[in-house]
C-alpha positions in Angstrom: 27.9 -17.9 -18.4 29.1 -14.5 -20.1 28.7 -11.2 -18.7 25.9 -10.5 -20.8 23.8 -13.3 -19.5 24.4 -12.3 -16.1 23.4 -8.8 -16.6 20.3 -10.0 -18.8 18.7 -12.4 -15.5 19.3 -9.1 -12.8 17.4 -6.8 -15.8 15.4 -9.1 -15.4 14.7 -9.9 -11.4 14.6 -5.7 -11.6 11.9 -5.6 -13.4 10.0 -7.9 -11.6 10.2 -6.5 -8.4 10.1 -2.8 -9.5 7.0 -3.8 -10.9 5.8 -5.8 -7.8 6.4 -2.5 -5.8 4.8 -0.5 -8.2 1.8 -2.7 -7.7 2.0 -2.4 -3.8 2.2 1.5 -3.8 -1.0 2.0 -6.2 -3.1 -0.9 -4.4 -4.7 1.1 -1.6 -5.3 4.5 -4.6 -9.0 4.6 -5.1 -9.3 7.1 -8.1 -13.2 6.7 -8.9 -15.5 9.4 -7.8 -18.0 8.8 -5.0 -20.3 10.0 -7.8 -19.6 7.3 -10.0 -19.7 4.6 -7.1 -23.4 5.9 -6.5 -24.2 5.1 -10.1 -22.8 1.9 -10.0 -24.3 0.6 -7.0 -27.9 1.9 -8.5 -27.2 0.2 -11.5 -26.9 -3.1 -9.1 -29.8 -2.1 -7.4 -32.0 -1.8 -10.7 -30.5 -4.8 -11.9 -31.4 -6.9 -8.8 -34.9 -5.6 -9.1 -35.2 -6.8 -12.2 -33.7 -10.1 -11.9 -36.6 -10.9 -8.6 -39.5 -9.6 -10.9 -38.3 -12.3 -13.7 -38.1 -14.7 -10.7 -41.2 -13.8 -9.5 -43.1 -14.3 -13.0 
């Protein structure tokens, strides 16, 4: 295999596991506000109310 071929598969396999790292470092990041985790889990809330008064028709 030429040179180039060589150096194309270890781009590659670099890419991959820079990403894979990148991944690992930003999976424990939480960058939504508390504020906005509130909201959401009222929107659940109003949501599951909603769904039991349909059940409950």
């Amino acid at each position: 295999m030429p040179w180039y071929g060589w150096l194309f598969i270890v781009l590659a396999l670099g890419s991959i596991v820079g990403s894979l790292l990148m991944l690992r470092d930003n999976a424990n990041s939480n960058k939504v506000s508390k504020e906005t985790i509130a909201n959401v889990k009222a929107r659940e809330a109003q949501f599951a109310a909603e769904e039991e008064r349909e059940e409950n028709r």
